[in-house]
C-alpha positions, 0 to 999 in steps of 0.5 A, a space after each residue: 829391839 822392840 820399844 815394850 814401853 811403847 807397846 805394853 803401857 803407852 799405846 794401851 793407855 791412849 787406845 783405852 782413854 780413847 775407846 773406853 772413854 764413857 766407862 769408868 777408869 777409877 771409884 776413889 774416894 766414893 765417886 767415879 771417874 771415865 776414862 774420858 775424865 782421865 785423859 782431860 787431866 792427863 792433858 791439863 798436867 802434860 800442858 804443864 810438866 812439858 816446860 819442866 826441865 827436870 827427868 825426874 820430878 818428885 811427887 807428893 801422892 795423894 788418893 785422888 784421880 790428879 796423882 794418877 794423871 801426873 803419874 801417866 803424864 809424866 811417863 808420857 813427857 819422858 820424866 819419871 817420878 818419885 813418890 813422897 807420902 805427905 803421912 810419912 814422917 817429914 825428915 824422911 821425905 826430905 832426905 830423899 828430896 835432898 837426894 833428889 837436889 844433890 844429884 841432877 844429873 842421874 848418870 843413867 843410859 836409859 830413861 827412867 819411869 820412876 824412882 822409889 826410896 826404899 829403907 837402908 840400913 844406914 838410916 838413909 833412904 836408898 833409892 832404887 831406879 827403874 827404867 821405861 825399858 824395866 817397865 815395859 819388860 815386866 808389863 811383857 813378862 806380866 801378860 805372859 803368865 797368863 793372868 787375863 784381864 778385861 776391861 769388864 773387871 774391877 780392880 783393886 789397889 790397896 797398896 800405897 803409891 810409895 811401893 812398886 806394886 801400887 803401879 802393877 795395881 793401876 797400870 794392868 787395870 787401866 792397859 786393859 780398860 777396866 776400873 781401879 778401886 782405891 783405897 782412902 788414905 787414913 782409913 782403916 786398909 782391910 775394913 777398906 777392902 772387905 767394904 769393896 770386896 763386898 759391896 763393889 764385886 771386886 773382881 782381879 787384885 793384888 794383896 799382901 798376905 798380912 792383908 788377908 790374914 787381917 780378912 780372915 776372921 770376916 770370911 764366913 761373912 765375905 762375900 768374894 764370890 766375884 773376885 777371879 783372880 787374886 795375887 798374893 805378893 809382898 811377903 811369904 805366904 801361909 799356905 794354910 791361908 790360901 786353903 782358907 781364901 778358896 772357901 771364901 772365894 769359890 771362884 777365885 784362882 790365886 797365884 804367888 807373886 815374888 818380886 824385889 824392887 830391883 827387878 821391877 815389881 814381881 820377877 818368878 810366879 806359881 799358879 796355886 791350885 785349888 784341887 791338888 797339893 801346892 808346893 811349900 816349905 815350911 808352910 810357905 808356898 812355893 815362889 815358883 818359876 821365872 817370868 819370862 824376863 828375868 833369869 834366875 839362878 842360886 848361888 853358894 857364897 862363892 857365887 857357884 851354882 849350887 844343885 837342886 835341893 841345895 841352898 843358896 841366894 837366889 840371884 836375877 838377871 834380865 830387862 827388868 832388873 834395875 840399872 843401880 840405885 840413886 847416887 849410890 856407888 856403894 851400895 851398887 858395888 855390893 848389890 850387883 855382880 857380874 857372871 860369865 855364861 855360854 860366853 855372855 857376861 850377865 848381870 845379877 842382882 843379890 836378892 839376900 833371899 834364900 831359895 833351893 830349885 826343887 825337882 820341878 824347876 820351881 823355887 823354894 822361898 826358905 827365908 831371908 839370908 839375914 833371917 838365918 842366925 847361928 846358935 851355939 855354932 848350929 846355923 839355924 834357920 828361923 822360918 823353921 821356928 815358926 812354922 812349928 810354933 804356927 802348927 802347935 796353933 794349927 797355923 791360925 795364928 802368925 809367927 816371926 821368929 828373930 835373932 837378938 843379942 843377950 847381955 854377953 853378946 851372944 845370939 838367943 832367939 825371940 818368938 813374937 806370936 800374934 795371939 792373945 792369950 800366954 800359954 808359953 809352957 804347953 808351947 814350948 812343951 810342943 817345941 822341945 818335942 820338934 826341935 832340938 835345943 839350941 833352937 828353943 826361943 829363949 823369949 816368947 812374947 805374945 802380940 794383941 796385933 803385929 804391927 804393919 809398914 806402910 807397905 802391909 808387910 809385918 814391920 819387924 822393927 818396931 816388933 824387934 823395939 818389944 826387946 
């Protein structure tokens, strides 16, 4: 088999800090760094983690060009490493340096890239382990959605290193010779990227859709006429937005990129377009197909294939899926499953996502498994409650729709609206008009702003503690 880590992201990286060495490889921070800047500190930090004897080495990150350096060097000694935010509170990054501690000995086959702790339900961070043989694949699966990108372009990364598309972000930029764009830590994110957008022409990048939702009052005033190639991912997307984002970048092609961290950063795509209708669902844009390696099915709770228009758990399978989580048996037993097929036994992880095939082989994001609720007996899908309540605002303005407990036990619906005025009586008017009554919110609470993780994804804990 083909070493793809070898021919996707090593050997790329050495021939542009090679041939591109005069050009710029990162603007942090207000000032540029080349390539042949990057690859004297990627010397300076491998002279020194060669001695370590660690595989897998955590790493306080930082907006700097040193973070990136030991990032790639790391991956050129053989280790992987573990991101921790020095803003992000201290118990959290010392449970998983704990983790780390606990575990030396990873009891994977296949050596690792990096290692990223994400939430688990139990309160303990759970951490989720990617291989060089992962990353190599989606590097491969990358480059044949026909995403193109030179070493002429200016790349943006606005996500933090702590999430697995900050390493999409870096990594296609810098395989190919172009400029990463960063943004400073502590400052105010989209301000960051409307001011590079603007001002430094940024040309490819990958963005949340609450990213661009942020945006979108400064559109009139944006000028995005530079950017080719945008990727919205992280998060369902409005398709309504993306109508907007074309009048602000007149040259930009958008696609949709779904991904778990399981399946290494992104594992189906849809290309939108911008002169015919798009799929969606609910106002939410199609997920699209499969990359070219990772396989995809639907599933009914008994694991059986279900029928086109008929919903289930989209489930992956493929080279980028993950090898397990970190010293986590658990969690593995219940996230992975096994499937025979054609006499192939293959491999599945368990997305929680619910999805149905249309009629042309794409898939229908419809929401999360554990975003449907039952109400009086009736199985209610929440993202139907909000894309109503976002048509009665002409879908300006955003909606989350959440199940919650009353004083009996019994489950009601909460509609947060990011709006600033209360009009409950109009809208609920409007609701009972759409819906029948069961799927009536029983609280409607308006948000000035709703509040954002780290990962620019709309935090829905601390929107679930306003109950």
């Amino acid at each position: 088999m083909k070493d793809l880590f070898e021919d996707y992201v090593l050997r790329p990286l050495r021939h542009a800090m090679e041939v591109y060495a005069d050009r710029n490889a990162f603007f942090i921070a207000g000032q540029y760094f080349t390539y042949r800047q990057l690859s004297e500190a990627v010397s300076g930090v491998r002279e020194k983690v060669c001695h370590i004897e660690d595989k897998v080495c955590s790493l306080e990150i930082r907006d700097d060009l040193e973070t990136y350096a030991t990032i790639l060097a790391l991956w050129m000694e053989g280790k992987a490493f573990v991101p921790l935010n020095p803003n992000q509170p201290v118990e959290r990054n010392l449970l998983i340096k704990d983790q780390l501690k606990r575990s030396k000995d990873t009891g994977f086959e296949k050596g690792l890239a990096y290692v990223l702790f994400t939430s688990g339900s139990t309160g303990t961070p759970k951490g989720v382990a990617i291989s060089f043989e992962n990353l190599g694949a989606f590097m491969d699966s990358f480059w044949k959605t026909g995403v193109c990108v030179t070493e002429k372009d200016r790349c943006l990364q606005c996500f933090d290193l702590t999430f697995d598309v900050s390493i999409q972000s870096f990594l296609v930029a810098l395989t190919r010779g172009a400029c990463v764009y960063t943004i400073p830590y502590g400052q105010v994110k989209y301000l960051q990227v409307a001011e590079l957008i603007h001002q430094h022409h940024i040309t490819f990048g990958a963005m949340a859709p609450s990213m661009l939702t942020y945006l979108r009052p400064y559109f009139p005033e944006l000028d995005a006429s530079s950017f080719r190639i945008c990727i919205l991912t992280a998060e369902a997307c409005p398709i309504d937005l993306i109508e907007d984002w074309y009048k602000c970048a007149p040259n930009v092609e958008v696609y949709d990129f779904y991904g778990p961290t399981e399946v290494t950063i992104y594992s189906t795509y849809y290309k939108c377009s911008r002169n015919s209708i798009n799929l969606s669902v609910n106002g939410m844009i199609s997920i699209g197909k499969p990359l070219a390696n990772v396989k995809s099915i639907i599933v009914n709770e008994q694991k059986e294939l279900v029928r086109n228009k008929e919903k289930g758990e989209l489930c992956l399978a493929g080279e980028q899926v993950t090898q397990g989580y970190w010293n986590n048996e658990e969690k593995n037993k219940t996230s992975f499953f096994e499937k025979e097929e054609n006499g192939t036994v293959c491999r599945y992880y368990r997305t929680g996502d619910l999805c149905y095939w249309d009629e042309s082989g794409n898939i229908m994001y419809v929401g999360r498994i554990d975003h449907q609720t039952k109400i009086q007996g009736f199985r209610v899908e929440l993202g139907e409650i909000e894309f109503h309540a976002r048509s009665y605002y002409n879908q300006q303005v955003r909606a989350i729709a959440m199940a919650f407990p009353d004083s009996q036990g019994l489950s009601n619906i909460a509609l947060f609206l990011e709006h600033s005025s209360d009009d409950n009586e109009r809208l609920l008017a409007y609701l009972k008009k759409k819906m029948p009554k069961y799927m009536i919110p029983s609280k409607i609470l308006f948000v000035q702003e709703f509040p954002l993780n780290s990962n620019d994804k709309i935090d829905r804990n601390k929107l679930k503690e306003l109950l």
